[in-house]
TORTORSE-236842 format. One line per field, with one value per residue (C-alpha): x, y, z. Coordinates in Angstrom, 2 decimals. Layout:
N
X <- c(X ...)
Y <- c(Y ...)
Z <- c(Z ...)
% end
This chain:
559
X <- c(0.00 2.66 4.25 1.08 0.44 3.62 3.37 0.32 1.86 4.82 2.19 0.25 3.90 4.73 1.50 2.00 5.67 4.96 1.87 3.44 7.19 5.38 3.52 6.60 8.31 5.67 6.29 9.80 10.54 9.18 7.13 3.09 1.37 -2.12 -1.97 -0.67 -3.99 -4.62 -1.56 0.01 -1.87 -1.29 2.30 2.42 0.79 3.61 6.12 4.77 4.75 8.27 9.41 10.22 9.82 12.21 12.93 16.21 18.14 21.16 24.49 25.13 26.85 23.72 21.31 23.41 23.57 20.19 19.19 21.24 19.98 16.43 17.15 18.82 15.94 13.64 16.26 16.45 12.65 11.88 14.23 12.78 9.29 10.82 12.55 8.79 6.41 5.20 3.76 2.73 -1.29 -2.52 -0.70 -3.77 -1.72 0.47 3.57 6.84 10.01 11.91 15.82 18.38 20.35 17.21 15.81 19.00 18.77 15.28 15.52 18.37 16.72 13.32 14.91 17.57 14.57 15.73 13.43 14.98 13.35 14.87 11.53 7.72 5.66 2.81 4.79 6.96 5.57 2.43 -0.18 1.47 5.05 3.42 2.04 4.12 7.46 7.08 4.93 6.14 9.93 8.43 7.32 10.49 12.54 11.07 11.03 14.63 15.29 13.31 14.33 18.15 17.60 15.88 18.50 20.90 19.43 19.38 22.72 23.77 20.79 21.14 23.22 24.10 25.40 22.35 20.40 17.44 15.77 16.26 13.24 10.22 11.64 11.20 7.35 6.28 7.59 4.95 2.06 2.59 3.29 3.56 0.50 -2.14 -0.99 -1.12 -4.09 -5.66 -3.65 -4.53 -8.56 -8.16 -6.66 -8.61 -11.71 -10.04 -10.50 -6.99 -7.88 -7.66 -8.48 -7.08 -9.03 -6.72 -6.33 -9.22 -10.06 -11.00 -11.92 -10.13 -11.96 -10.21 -11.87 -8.39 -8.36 -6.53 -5.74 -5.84 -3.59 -4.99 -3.84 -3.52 -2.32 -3.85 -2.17 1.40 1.20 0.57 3.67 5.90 5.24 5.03 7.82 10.23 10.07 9.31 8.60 5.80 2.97 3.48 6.13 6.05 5.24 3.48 2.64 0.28 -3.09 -4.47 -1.61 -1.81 -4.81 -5.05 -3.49 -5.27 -3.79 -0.15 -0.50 -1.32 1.61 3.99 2.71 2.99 6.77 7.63 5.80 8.24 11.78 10.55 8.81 11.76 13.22 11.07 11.43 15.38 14.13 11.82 14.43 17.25 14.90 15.90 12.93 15.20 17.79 15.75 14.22 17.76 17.95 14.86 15.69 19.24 17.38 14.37 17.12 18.90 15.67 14.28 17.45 17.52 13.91 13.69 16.76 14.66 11.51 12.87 14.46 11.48 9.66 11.91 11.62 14.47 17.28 17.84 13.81 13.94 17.32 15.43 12.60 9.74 7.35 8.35 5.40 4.23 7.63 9.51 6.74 8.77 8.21 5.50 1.79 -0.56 -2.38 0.04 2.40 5.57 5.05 3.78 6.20 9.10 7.79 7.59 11.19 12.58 10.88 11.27 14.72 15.21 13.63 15.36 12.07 12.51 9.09 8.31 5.53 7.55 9.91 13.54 15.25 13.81 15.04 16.48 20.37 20.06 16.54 18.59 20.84 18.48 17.57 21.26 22.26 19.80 20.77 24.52 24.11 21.59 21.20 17.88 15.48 16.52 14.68 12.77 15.46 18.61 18.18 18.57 21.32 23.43 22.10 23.01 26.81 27.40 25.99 29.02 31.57 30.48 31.37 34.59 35.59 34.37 36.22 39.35 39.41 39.05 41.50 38.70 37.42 34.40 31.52 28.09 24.91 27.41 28.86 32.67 33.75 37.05 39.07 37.10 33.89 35.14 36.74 33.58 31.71 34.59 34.47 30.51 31.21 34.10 31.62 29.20 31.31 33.40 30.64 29.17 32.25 34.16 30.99 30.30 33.99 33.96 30.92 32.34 35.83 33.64 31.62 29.20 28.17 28.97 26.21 23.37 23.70 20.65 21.88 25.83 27.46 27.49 23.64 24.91 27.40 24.25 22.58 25.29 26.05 22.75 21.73 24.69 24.04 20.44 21.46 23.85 21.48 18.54 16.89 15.49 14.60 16.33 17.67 15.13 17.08 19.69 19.28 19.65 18.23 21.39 23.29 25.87 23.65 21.64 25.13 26.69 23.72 22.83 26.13 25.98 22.95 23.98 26.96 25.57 22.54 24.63 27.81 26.81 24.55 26.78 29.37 27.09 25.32 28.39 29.14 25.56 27.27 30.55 28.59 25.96 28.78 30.16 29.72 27.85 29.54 27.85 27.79 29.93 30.01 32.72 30.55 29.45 25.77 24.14 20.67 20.83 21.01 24.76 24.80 22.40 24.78 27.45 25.74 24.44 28.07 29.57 27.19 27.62 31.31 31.77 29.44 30.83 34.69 33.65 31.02 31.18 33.92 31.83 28.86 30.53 31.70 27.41 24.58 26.82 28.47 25.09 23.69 26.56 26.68 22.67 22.15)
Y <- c(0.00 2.30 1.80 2.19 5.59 6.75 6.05 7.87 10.79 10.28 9.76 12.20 14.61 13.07 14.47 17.81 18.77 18.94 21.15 23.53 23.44 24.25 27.45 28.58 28.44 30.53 32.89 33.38 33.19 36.87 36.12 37.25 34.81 34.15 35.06 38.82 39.90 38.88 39.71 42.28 45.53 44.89 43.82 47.87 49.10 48.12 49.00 52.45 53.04 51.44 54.14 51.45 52.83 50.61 46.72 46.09 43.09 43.06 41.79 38.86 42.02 44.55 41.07 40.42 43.82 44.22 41.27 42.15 44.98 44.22 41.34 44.19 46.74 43.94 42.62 46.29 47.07 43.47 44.04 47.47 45.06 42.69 45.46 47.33 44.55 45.56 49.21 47.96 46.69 43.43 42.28 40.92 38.73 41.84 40.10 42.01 43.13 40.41 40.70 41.68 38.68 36.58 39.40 39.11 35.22 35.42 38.41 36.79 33.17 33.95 36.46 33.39 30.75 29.50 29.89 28.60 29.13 29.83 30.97 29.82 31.32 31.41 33.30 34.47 36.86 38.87 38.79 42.02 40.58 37.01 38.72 41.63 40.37 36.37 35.76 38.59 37.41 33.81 34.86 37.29 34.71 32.14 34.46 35.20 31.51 30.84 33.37 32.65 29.61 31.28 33.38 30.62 28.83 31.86 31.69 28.43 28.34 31.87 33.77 37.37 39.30 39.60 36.96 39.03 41.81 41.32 43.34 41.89 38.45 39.42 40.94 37.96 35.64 36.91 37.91 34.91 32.50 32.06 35.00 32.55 29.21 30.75 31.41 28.29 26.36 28.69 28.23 24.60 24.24 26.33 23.94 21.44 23.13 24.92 28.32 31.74 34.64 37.68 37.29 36.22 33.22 31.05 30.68 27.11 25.36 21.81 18.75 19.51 22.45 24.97 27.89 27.45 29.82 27.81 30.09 30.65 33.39 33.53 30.09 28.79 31.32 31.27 26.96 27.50 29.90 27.95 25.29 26.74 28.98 25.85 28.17 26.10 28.42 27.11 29.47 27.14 25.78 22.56 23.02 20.97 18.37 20.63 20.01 23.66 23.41 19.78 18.18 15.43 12.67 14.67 18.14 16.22 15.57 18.64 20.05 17.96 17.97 21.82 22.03 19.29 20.55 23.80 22.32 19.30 21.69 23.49 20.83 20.18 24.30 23.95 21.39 23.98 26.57 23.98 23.14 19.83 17.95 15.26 17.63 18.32 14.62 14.20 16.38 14.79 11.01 11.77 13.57 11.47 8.21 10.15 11.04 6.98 5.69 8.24 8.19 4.19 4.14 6.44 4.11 0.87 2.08 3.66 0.66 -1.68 0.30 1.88 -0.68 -0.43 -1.33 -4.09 -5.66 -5.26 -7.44 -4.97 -5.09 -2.73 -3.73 -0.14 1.05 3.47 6.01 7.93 11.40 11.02 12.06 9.07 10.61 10.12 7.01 5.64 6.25 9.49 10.90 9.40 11.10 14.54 14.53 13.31 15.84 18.84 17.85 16.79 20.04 22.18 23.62 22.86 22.33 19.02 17.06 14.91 15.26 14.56 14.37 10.96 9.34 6.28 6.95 5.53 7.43 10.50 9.92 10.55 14.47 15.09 13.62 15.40 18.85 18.15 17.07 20.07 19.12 16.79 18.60 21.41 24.47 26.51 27.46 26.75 22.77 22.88 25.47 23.04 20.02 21.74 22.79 19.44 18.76 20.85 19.17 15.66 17.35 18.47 15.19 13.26 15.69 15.41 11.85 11.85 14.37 17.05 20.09 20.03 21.81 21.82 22.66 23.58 25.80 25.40 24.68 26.86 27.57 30.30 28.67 25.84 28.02 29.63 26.31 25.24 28.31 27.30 23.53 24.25 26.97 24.44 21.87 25.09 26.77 23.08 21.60 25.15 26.12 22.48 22.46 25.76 24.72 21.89 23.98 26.58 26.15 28.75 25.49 22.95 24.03 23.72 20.40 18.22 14.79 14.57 11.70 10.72 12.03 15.43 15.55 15.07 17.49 20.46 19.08 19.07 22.85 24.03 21.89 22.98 26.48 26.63 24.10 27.29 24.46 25.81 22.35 21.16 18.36 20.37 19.00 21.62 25.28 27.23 30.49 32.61 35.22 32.61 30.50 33.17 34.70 32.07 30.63 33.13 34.09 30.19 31.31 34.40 32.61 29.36 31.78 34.24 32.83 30.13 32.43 35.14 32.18 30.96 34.06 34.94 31.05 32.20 35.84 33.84 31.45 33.49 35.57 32.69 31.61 28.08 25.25 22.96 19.58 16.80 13.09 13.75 15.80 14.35 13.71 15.05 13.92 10.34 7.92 7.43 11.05 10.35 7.61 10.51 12.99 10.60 9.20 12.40 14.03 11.06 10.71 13.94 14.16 10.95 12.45 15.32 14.76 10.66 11.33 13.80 11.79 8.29 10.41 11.04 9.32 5.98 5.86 5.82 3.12 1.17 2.22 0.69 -1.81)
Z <- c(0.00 1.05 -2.53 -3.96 -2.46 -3.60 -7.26 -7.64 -6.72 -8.74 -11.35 -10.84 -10.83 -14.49 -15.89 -14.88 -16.17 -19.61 -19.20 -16.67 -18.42 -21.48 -19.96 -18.32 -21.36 -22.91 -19.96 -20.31 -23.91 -24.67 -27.91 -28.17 -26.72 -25.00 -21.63 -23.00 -22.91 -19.24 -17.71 -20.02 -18.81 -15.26 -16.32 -18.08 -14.82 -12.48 -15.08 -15.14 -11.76 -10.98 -13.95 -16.36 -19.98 -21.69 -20.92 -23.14 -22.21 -20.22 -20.23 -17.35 -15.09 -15.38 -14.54 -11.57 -9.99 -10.83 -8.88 -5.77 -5.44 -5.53 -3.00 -0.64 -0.80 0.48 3.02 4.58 4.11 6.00 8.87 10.11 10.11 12.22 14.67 14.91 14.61 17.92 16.80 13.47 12.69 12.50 16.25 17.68 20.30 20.84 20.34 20.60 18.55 17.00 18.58 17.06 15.55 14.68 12.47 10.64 10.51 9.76 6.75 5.36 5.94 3.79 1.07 0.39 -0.36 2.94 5.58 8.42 11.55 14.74 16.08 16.32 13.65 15.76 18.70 17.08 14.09 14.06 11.35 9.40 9.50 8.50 5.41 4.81 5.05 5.21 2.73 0.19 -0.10 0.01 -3.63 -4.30 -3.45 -5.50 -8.48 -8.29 -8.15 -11.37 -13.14 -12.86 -14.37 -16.95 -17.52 -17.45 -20.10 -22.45 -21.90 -22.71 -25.59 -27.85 -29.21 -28.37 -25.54 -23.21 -20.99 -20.66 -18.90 -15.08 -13.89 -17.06 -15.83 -12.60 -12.96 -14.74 -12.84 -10.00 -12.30 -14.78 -12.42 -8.76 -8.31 -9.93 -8.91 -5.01 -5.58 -6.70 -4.43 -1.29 -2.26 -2.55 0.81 2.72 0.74 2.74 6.11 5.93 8.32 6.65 8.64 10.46 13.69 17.02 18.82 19.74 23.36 24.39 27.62 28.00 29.45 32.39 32.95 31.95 29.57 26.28 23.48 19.84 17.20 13.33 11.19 7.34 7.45 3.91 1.79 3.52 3.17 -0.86 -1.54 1.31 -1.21 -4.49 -3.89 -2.54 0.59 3.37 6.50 8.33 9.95 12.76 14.29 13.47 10.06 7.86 10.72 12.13 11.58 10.74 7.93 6.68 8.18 5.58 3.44 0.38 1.67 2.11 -1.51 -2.55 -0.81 -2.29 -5.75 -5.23 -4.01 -6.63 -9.75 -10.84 -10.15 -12.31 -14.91 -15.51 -17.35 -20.60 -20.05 -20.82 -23.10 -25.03 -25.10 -26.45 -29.37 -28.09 -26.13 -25.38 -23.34 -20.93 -20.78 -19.66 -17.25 -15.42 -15.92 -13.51 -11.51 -10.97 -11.19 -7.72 -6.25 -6.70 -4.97 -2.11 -1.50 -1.51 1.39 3.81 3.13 3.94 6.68 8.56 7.28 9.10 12.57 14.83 14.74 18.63 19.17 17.40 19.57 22.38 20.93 20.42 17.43 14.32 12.29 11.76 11.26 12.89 14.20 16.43 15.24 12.74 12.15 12.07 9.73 7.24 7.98 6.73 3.36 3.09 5.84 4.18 0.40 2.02 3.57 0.59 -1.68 0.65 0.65 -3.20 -3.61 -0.90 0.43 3.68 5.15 7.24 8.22 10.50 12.46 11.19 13.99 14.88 11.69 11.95 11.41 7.37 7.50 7.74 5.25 3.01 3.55 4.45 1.27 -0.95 0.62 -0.05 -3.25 -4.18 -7.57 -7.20 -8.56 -6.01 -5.22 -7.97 -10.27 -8.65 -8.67 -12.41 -12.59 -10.24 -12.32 -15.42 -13.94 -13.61 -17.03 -18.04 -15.87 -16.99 -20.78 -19.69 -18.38 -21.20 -23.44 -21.62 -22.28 -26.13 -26.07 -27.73 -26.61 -24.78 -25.58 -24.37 -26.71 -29.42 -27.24 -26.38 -22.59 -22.08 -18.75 -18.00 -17.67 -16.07 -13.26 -12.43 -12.35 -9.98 -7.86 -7.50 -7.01 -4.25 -2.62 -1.28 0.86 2.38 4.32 5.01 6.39 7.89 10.26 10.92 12.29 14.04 15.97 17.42 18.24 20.46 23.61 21.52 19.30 21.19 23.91 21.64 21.04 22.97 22.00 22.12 20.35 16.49 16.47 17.54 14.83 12.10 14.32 13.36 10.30 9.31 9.94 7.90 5.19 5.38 5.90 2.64 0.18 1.24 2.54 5.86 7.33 10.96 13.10 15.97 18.67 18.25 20.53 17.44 18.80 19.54 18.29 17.72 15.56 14.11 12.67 11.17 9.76 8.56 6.67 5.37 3.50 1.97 0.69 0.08 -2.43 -3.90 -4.78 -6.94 -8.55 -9.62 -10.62 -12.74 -14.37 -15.81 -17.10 -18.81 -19.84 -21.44 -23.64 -24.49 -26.77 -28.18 -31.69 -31.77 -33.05 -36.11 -35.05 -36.72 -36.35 -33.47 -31.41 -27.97 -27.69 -24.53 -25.03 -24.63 -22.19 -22.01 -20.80 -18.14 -16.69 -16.81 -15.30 -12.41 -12.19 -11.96 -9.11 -7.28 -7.17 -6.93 -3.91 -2.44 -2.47 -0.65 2.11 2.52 5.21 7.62 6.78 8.15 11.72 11.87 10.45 9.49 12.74 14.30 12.80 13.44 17.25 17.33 14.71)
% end
């Protein structure tokens, strides 16, 4: 049954990335199309207001900056929010100023595509910084994921010396886009008893005669952008395993169709824009080949139960339920923490710090890797760098210059691409190790051991993949936390994508190159092999040493 349940849902994901890639291609590729008469006048609205007469496209540098400083404008504009919460409307519970150091972790956490949470939603924020702040850069951020990869594959698809027009991209990618699925997503769930409203908290009486107070909010329209958007923040604290937020099988679905759907889309989208179907069809099969392998290891081994329960004799017929909603079981659990993580969105409807030890191998794994699927946008740019490194290699070995849709791989490209490939492990690996060399990381650790290694290791890998989700046995709310983390996250967002906009700029200029009989084919299913070869081998080399001191050690300490 468990199987069963999730094949429909890969199913039902398979039928829906040729539609959406499609209309996101349509979105993106700036030719007349339908939805110009639906969206276009409120598209020439905003543009006259913002003061933009003309949209020419821009070279990889004027995209860049562009996009920077957009994402600083909101950072600054969110943080005074978060500082005044207190005097601003919509505070029905009166809650106070957010401090110092976890505004910064939280700006920097939801304008990265992050949203880690070192608070409670529901204590934490009030209604105005839920919407105003939360739920806007849940969409900005999500744009500005998308629409790097769009740029990206201008740049590796056309010819010229521009990738596009940073601030149209940007417009539609809200109006076009994320605006209308929201929408539809946020009616359907609140259809299936999701709350939506601005009143307070409800009071209760308990059967034991006490006085409770019951927190709602906006929650249905923050849980259809924290999915849509790859975002992840819950309203809640814990997420997607609370009830108001996920009170079904049907709404866990939903939410996973909804943070799977645009990182898979985008693929027959690079497909459309290669004029090669079969590219992109590449692109997906590694990807889906990776998620399959990672997503059956967490399965069987919540299936099979906690290894140190069953030594002692006790029944693991049910699985290892430690941590999970009844609701939704094994199979369904185990699904959503491999596609929040495959996807880097972060959210949770269980909790992952009862995994078993090979359980939690899994969403580390994925979040290393960052390449599976990944987070709108940004999982194919890191799928398609390595498309370009698997190239180089095979090149290298023939003794011919690589190139890459008739584009030719030079040093310069391929030192960017490593600058973006080395940038990951460093701020996993250096923070991890700092941690542990200060009593300031050391004392939030709850469970020391190889567990509290994965507990460290996990929320700077989660921090630097913008994935947001937590080992939540860790103390992560102090300034000690909330800085570093939150540097892993600017770092672990920006670097890779300034690297690779300007791989984009570089091959965008250069002259294509007619294929021959010698030229190495990238849309079959030799290259998939390749490509899945070279993310794994390259991901073994550099975190299967860190991983064996955590999650491996674990299950050997139990089993």
């Amino acid at each position: 049954m468990g199987v069963l349940q999730i094949a429909i849902v890969i199913v039902l994901l398979l039928l829906i990335v040729k539609p959406l890639g499609s209309y996101i291609y349509h979105v993106f590729s700036n030719k007349a199309n339908k939805t110009d008469k639906i969206f276009g006048p409120i598209e020439k609205m905003i543009y006259s207001i913002s003061g933009i007469k003309e949209r020419p496209g821009m070279t990889w540098k004027k995209y860049t900056v562009s996009l920077l400083l957009t994402n600083i404008v909101l950072v600054a504009v969110g943080y005074v929010i978060l500082r005044l919460q207190k005097l601003l409307p919509f505070n029905p519970s009166n809650i106070d100023n957010m401090e110092q150091t976890l505004s910064f972790n939280t700006i920097v956490s939801f304008m990265t595509n992050t949203n880690l949470q070192h608070y409670s939603g529901e204590t934490g924020l009030s209604y105005f910084s839920q919407m105003s702040v939360i739920m806007m850069m849940m969409f900005t951020s999500a744009v500005t994921g998308i629409i790097v990869a769009i740029a990206f594959i201008r740049g590796i698809t056309s010819k010229g010396s521009t990738i596009g027009n940073f601030f149209e991209d940007f417009v539609k990618g809200h109006t076009r886009l994320l605006i209308p699925m929201a929408v539809v997503v946020t009616l359907v769930l609140v259809g299936l008893k999701v709350p939506q409203t601005l009143d307070g908290t409800i009071q209760v009486t308990t059967l034991e005669g006490e006085k409770q107070e019951i927190a709602t909010g906006p929650v249905a329209s923050l849980v259809s952008i924290k999915h849509l958007g790859t975002n992840g923040g819950g309203f809640f604290g814990v997420n997607s395993a609370h009830p108001f937020e996920n009170p079904s099988p049907l709404t866990n679905v939903i939410e996973i169709l909804s943070m799977w759907c645009i990182p898979a889309a985008l693929t027959y989208t690079y497909g459309r824009f290669a004029r090669n179907q079969k590219q992109g069809w590449v692109i997906f099969s590694a990807m889906a080949i990776l998620f399959t392998a990672f997503l059956s290891l967490i399965y069987i081994s919540e299936s099979n139960g906690n290894p140190a329960l069953n030594a002692m004799g006790l029944s693991s017929e049910q699985g290892s339920m430690e941590g999970k909603e009844v609701r939704f079981g094994i199979a369904q659990s185990a699904l959503f923490s491999t596609v929040t993580t495959a996807a880097t969105t972060g959210t949770v409807n269980n909790m992952h710090d009862t995994l078993t030890p090979l359980g939690g191998i899994t969403p580390l794994s994925l979040m290393m890797l960052n390449t599976v699927f990944g987070g709108d946008g940004v999982g194919l740019v890191n799928m398609l760098m390595y498309a370009i490194i698997g190239v180089f290699i095979c090149g290298l070995m023939v003794g011919r210059t690589p190139e890459f849709l008739g584009r030719k791989i030079e040093p310069k490209e391929m030192k960017l691409i490593t600058i973006a490939l080395l940038a990951h492990p460093l701020i996993i690996l250096g923070p991890t190790a700092l941690a542990f060399m200060t009593e300031l990381g050391k004392g939030a650790i709850s469970n020391p051991g190889f567990h509290g290694i994965s507990q460290v290791l996990y929320e700077y890998t989660s921090s630097a993949a913008n994935n947001g989700s937590g080992f939540e046995g860790l103390g992560d709310n102090t300034p000690f936390w909330n800085i570093s983390t939150g540097l892993v996250m600017l770092f672990g967002r920006y670097v890779s994508i300034i690297a690779l906009l300007a791989v984009a700029g570089s091959l965008v200029k250069k002259q294509p190159v007619p294929e021959t009989i010698g030229t190495f084919r990238t849309d079959n299913m030799l290259f998939v092999g390749i490509l899945v070869g070279a993310v794994l081998i390259i991901g073994a080399l550099t975190f299967l040493p860190v991983m064996a001191l955590g999650p491996i050690a674990e299950y050997l300490s139990i089993r």
